[in-house]
C-alpha positions as CSV (number, residue, x, y, z in Angstrom):
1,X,-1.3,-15.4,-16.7
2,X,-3.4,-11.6,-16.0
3,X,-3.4,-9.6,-13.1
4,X,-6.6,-8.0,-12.4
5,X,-7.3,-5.0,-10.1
6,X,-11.0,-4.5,-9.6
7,X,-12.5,-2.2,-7.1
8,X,-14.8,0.8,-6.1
9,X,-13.6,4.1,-3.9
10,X,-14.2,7.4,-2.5
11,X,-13.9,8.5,-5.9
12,X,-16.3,6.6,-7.5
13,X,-18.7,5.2,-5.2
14,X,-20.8,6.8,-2.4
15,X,-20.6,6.4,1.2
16,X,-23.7,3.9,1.0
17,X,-22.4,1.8,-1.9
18,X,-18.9,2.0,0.1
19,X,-20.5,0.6,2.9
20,X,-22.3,-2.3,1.0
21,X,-19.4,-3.2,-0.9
22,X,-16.9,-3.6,2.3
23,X,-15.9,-6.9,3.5
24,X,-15.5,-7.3,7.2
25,X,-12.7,-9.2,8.7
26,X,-14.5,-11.7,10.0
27,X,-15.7,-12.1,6.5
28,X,-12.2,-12.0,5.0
29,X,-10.8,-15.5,4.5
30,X,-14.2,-17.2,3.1
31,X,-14.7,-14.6,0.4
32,X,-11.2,-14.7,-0.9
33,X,-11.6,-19.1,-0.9
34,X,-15.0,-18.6,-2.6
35,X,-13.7,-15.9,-5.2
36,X,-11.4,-18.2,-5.9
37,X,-13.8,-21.1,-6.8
38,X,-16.5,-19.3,-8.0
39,X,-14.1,-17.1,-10.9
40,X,-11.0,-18.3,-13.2
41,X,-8.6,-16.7,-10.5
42,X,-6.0,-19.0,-9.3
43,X,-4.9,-16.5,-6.9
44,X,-6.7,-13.6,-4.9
45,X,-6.5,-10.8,-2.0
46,X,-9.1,-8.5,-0.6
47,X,-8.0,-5.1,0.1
48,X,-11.6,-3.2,2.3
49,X,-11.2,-0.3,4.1
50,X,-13.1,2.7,4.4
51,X,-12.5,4.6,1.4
52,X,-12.3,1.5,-1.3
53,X,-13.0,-2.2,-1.3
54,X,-10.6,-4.1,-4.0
55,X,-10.1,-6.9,-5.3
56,X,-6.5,-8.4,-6.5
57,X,-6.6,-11.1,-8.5
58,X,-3.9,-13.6,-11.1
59,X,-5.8,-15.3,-13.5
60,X,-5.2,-17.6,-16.4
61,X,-7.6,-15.2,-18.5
62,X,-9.1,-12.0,-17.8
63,X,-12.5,-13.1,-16.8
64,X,-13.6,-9.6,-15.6
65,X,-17.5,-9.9,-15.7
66,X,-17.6,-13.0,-13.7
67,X,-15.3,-11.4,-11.1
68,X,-17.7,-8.5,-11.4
69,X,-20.9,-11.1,-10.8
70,X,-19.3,-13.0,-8.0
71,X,-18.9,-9.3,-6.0
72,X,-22.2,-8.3,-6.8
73,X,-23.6,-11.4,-5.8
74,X,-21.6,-11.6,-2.8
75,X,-22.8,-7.9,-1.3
76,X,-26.8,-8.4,-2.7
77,X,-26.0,-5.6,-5.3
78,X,-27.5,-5.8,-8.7
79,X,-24.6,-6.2,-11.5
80,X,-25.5,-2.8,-13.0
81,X,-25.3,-0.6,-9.8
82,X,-21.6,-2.1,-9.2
83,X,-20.6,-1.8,-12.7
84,X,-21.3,2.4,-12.7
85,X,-19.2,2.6,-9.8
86,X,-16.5,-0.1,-10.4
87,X,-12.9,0.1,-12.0
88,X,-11.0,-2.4,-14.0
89,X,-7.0,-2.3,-14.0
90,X,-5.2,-4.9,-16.4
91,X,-1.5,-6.4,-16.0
92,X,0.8,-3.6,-16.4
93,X,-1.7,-1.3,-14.8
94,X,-2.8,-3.1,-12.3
95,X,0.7,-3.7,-10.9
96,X,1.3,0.4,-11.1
97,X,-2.6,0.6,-9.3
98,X,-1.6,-1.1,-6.4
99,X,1.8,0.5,-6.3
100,X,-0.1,4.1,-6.4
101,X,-2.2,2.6,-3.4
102,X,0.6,1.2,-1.4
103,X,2.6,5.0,-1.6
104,X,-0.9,7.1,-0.9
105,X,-1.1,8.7,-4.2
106,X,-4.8,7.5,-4.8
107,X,-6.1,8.3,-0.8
108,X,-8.6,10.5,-0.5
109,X,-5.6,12.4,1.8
110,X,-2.5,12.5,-0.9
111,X,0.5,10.3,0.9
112,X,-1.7,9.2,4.0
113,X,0.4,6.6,5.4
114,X,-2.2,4.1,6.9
115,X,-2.7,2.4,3.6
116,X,0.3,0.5,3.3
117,X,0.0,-1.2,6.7
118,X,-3.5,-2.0,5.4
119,X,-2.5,-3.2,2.2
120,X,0.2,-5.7,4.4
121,X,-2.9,-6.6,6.3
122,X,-4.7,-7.6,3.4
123,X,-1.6,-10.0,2.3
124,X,-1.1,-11.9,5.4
125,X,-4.7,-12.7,5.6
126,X,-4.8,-14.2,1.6
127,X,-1.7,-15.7,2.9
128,X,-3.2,-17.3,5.9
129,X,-6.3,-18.2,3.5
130,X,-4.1,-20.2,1.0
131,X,-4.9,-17.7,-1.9
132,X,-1.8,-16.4,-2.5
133,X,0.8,-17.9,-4.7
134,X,4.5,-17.0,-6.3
135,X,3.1,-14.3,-8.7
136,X,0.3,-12.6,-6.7
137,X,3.2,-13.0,-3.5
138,X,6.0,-11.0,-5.8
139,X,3.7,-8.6,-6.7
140,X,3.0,-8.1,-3.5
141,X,6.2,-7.9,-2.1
142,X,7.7,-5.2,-4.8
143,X,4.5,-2.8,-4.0
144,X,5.5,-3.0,-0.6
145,X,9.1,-2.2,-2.4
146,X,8.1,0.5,-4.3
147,X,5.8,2.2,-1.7
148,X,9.0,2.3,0.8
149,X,11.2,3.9,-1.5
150,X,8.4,6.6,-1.9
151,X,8.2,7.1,1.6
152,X,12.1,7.2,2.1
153,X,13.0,8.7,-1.4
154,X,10.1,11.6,-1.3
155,X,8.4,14.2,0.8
156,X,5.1,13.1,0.3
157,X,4.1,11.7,4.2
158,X,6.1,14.9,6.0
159,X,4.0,17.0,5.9
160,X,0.6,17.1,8.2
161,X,-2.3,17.6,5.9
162,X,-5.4,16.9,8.4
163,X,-6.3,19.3,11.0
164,X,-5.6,16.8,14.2
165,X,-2.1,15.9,12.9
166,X,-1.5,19.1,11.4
167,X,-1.9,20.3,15.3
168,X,0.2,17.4,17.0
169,X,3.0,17.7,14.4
170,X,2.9,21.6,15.8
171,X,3.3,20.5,19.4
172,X,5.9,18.5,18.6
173,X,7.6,22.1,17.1
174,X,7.5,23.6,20.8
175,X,8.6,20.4,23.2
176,X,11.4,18.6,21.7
177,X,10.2,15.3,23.6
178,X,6.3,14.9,24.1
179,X,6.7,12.1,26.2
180,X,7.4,14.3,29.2
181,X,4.5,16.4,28.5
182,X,0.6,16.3,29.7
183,X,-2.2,17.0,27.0
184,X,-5.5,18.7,28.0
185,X,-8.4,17.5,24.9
186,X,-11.4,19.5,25.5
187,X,-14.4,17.8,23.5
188,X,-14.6,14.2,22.6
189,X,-15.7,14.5,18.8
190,X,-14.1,13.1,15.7
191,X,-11.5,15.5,15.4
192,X,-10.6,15.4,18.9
193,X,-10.5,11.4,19.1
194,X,-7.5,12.0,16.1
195,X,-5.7,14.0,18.2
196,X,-5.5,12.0,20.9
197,X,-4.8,9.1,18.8
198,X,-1.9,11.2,17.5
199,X,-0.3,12.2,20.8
200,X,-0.7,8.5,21.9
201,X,1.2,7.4,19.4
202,X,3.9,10.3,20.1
203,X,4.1,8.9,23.9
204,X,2.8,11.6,25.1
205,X,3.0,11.3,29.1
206,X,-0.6,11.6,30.0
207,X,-4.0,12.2,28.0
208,X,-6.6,14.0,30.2
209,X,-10.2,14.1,28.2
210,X,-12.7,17.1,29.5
211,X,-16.0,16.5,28.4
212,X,-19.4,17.5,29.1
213,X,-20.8,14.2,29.0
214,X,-18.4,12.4,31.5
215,X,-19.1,8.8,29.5
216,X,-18.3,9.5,26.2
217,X,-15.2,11.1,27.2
218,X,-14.3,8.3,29.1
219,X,-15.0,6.3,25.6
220,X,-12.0,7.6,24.2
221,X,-10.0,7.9,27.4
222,X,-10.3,4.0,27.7
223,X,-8.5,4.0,23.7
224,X,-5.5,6.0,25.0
225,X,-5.0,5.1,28.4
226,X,-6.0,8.5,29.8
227,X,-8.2,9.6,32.0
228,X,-11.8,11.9,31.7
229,X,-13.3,14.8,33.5
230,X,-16.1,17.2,33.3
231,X,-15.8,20.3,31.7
232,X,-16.4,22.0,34.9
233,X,-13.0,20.6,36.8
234,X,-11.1,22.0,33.7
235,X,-9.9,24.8,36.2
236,X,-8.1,21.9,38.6
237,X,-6.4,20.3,35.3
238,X,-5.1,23.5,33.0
239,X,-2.4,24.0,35.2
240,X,-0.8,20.4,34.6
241,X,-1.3,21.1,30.8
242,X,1.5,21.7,28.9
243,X,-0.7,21.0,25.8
244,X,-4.3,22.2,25.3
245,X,-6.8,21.2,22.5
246,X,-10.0,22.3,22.1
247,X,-13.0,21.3,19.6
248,X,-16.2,21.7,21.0
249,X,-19.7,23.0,19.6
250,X,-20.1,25.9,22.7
251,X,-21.6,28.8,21.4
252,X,-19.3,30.7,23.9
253,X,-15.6,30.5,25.1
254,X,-14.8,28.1,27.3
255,X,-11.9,28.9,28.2
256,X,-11.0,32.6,29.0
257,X,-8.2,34.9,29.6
258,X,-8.5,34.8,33.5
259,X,-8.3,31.6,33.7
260,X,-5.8,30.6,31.7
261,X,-3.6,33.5,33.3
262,X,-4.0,31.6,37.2
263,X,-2.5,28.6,35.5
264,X,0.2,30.0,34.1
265,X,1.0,31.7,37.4
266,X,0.5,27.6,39.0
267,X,3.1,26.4,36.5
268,X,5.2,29.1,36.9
269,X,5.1,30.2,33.6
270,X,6.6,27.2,32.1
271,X,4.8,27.5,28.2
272,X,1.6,26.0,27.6
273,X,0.9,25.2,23.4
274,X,-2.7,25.8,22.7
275,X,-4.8,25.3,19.2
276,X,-8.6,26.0,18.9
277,X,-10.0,24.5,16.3
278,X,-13.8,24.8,17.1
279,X,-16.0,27.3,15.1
280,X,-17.2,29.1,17.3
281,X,-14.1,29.8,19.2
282,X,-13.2,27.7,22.3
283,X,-10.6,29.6,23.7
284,X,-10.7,33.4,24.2
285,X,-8.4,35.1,21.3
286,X,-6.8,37.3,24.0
287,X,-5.4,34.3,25.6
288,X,-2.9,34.3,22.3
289,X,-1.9,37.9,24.0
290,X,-0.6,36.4,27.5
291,X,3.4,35.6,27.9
292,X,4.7,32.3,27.6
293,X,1.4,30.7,25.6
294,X,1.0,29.8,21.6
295,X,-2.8,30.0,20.7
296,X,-3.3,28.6,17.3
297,X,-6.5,28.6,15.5
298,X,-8.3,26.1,12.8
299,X,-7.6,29.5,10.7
300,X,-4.0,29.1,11.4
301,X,-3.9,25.4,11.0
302,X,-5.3,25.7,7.3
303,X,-2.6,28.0,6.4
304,X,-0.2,25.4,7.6
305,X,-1.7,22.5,5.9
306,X,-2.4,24.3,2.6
307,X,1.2,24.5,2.5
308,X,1.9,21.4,2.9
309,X,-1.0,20.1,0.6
310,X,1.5,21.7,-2.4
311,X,4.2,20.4,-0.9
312,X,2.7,16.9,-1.3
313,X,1.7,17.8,-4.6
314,X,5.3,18.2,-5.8
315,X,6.3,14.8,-4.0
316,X,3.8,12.8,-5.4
317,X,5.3,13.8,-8.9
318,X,8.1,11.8,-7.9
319,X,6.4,9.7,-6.2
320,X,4.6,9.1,-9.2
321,X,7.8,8.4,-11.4
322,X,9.2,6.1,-8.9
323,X,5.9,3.8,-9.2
324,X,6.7,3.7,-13.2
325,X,10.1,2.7,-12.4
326,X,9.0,0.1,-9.9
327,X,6.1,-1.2,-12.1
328,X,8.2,-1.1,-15.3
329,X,10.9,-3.3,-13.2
330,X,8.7,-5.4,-12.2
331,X,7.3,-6.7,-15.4
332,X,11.0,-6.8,-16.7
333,X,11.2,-9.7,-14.1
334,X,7.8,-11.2,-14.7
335,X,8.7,-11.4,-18.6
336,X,12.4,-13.1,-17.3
337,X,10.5,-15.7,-15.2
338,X,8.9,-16.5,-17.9
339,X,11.2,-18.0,-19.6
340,X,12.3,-20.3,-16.6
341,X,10.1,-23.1,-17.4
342,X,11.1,-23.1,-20.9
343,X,14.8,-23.0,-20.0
344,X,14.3,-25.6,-17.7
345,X,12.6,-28.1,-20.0
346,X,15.3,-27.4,-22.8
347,X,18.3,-28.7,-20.4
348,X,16.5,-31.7,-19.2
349,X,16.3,-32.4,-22.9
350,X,19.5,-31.8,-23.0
351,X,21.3,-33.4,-20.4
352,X,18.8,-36.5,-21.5
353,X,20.7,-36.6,-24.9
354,X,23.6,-35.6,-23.4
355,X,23.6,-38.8,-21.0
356,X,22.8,-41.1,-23.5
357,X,25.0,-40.6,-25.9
358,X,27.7,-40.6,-23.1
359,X,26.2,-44.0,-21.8
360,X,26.8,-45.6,-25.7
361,X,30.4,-44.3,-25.1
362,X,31.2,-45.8,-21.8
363,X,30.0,-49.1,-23.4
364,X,31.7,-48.8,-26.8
365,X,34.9,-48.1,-24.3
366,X,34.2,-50.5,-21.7
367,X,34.4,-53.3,-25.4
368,X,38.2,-51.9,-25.9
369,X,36.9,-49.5,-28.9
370,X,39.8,-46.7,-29.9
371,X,39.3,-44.0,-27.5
372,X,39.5,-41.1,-29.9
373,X,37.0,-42.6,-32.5
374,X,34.4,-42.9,-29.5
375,X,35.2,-39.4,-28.1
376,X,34.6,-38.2,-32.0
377,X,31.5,-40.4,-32.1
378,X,30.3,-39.2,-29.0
379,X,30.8,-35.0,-30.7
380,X,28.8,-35.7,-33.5
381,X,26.1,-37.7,-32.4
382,X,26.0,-35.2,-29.9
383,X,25.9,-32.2,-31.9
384,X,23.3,-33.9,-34.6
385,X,21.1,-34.6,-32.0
386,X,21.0,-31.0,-30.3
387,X,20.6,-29.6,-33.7
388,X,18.0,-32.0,-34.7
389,X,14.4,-30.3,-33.5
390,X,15.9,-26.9,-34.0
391,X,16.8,-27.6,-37.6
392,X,13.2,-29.4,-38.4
393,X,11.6,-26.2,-36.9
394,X,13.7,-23.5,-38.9
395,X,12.8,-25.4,-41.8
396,X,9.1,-25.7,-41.5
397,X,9.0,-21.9,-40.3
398,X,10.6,-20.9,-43.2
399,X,8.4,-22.8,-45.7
400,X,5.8,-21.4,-43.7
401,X,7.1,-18.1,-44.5
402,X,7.6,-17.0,-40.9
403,X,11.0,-14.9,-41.2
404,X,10.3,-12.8,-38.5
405,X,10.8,-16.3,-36.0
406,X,13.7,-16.6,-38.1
407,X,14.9,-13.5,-37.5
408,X,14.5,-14.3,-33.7
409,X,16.2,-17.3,-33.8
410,X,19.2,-15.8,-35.5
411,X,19.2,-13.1,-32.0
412,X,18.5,-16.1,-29.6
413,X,21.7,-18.5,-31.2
414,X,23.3,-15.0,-31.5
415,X,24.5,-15.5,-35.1
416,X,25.9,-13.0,-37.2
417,X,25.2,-11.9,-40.6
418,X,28.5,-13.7,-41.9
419,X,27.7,-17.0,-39.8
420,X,23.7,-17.1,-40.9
421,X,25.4,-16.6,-44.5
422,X,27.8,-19.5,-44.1
């Protein structure tokens, strides 16, 4: 048996070849059946998302190139193209790839965390495509291990390194309990659709989208159950707006000192958290002057996540030792198992002796034979018989010269020096 991990990434492909390469989901459960016919893998899981495509495989050999044909052919790519952008882990390090997967350390943002609900995704639809087995399914299942006791056992997810979370995780400084407070999103860009994914996810009580084209910012509104308005009826909704966030590409301030100051009089000056993260600024710096409100910048935000970049840095070290330890552990087992089916098939052997010999006593005592010569019959015919193969073999392996296997088979009898001598 070989595990294979075979795949392309932000790291080594482009964007376009990224794109070309991914599977869709639709896709999913025909490619792994037909990777599975098409190549020597037994077993096989697809792991596509937008920063890798791979392919996890147990095979009786490692038949790398026609893996590497079947995904070219698969995606219309010509076989050289994928093979200057494609990577090939073996056993042992394929097991510690997709453990360094699972725990974040090879995302394109160090310890991201949706990776190892993707990488669960990609196992439950091999598993509903009747590609997994018993030794692709354990490997599985002590990534998922291993990746958990990074997130529990390490720092490397606390810490916000993205601008939209880096600004939620902030918000969630100042209220103790988002859920009772109302976010204000100015803009309905890339950024801003993270943060509101972000506050969603925190429970935040209501999501109101300003935008200045009305549809798209009822686009995202629709994803978060809140609700859109214009940029012009952003006067009517500051003063509900315990939380403000603003990323747009106005070439002036939207949002200005005055303003802000007759909503703070509305709420009575109860706090209002704001972060500008739009270059130009969004929000007038002298609003960051006014009593009872926190103006952050994208400025301010950096400084933030640059610490916590190198505070991920210094988790992922042992994040990184406790993938060895899992991957090393895990091989320990797979080399154990191993041995199952041989252990198996040398007790039916024996318990097939063993019951015929015990079958020749019964009889030789069911004719009136002395009971203590058949029990002492019954020993040695026993005992010759066990030792019979293993005796042939020693013989012919020392003949053959082979005292290293002789050598072993002293350890696996566990035989001294005085009783080999004897």
């Amino acid at each position: 048996m070989a595990f294979l991990a075979l795949g392309i990434n932000h790291k080594t492909a482009s964007v376009d070849v990224r794109e070309r390469v991914a599977f869709t989901p639709a896709q999913l459960t025909e490619a792994l059946q037909q990777l599975c016919r098409h190549t020597d893998s037994r077993e096989a899981a697809i792991l596509s998302t937008c920063n890798r495509s791979e392919l996890y495989l147990e095979q009786d050999s490692l038949g790398v190139e026609a893996v590497l044909q079947w995904l070219a052919d698969y995606h219309r790519l010509s076989l050289d193209e994928l093979r200057a952008c494609a990577y090939v882990h073996q056993d042992e390090s394929a097991v510690r790839h997709m453990m360094r997967v699972a725990s974040g350390l090879d995302s394109l943002v160090l310890g991201e965390p949706q990776i190892l609900g993707q990488m669960k995704i990609a196992y439950a639809v091999a598993r509903e495509a009747g590609t997994v087995g018993p030794l692709l399914g354990r490997l599985f299942q002590a990534t998922f291990s291993t990746a958990k006791a990074v997130r529990t056992d390490t720092a490397i997810g606390e810490n916000p390194v993205s601008v939209a979370f880096a600004a939620v995780s902030l918000a969630k400084q100042i209220f103790s309990d988002l859920r009772r407070s109302q976010a204000l999103l100015i803009g309905a860009g890339e950024t801003i659709t993270l943060v509101a994914r972000h506050l969603h996810e925190q429970g935040v009580k209501r999501i109101v989208i300003a935008n200045r084209t009305l549809e798209r910012g009822r686009l995202l509104a629709e994803q978060v159950g809140g609700q859109a308005i214009m940029l012009a009826d952003l006067g009517s909704e500051l003063p509900n707006s315990d939380i403000v966030i603003s990323s747009t590409a106005s070439q002036l301030p939207i949002l200005g000192k005055g303003a802000v100051e007759r909503a703070l009089k509305q709420r009575k000056h109860k706090p209002m958290f704001m972060v500008d993260i739009a270059v130009p600024r969004d929000i007038e710096p002298e609003v960051g002057d006014l009593d009872d409100v926190y103006l952050y910048s994208v400025d301010d935000l950096h400084e933030v996540i640059e610490e916590n970049r190198k505070s991920r840095l210094d988790a992922a070290k042992a994040a990184e030792e406790l993938v060895a330890a899992g991957a090393d552990d895990f091989m320990l087992r797979l080399r154990e198992l191993a041995a199952v089916d041989v252990l198996k098939a040398y007790r039916q052997q024996a318990e097939r002796l063993r019951d015929e010999e015990l079958a020749k006593a019964q009889r030789l005592l069911a004719n009136g034979s002395d009971p203590l010569e058949v029990i002492a019959a019954l020993a040695r015919a026993l005992t010759n018989k066990l030792l019979h193969a293993p005796s042939v073999q020693l013989k012919k392996l020392s003949a053959d010269g082979r005292f290293d296997a002789l050598a072993v088979a002293q350890e696996l009898f566990a035989l001294d020096e005085g009783e080999s001598k004897r």
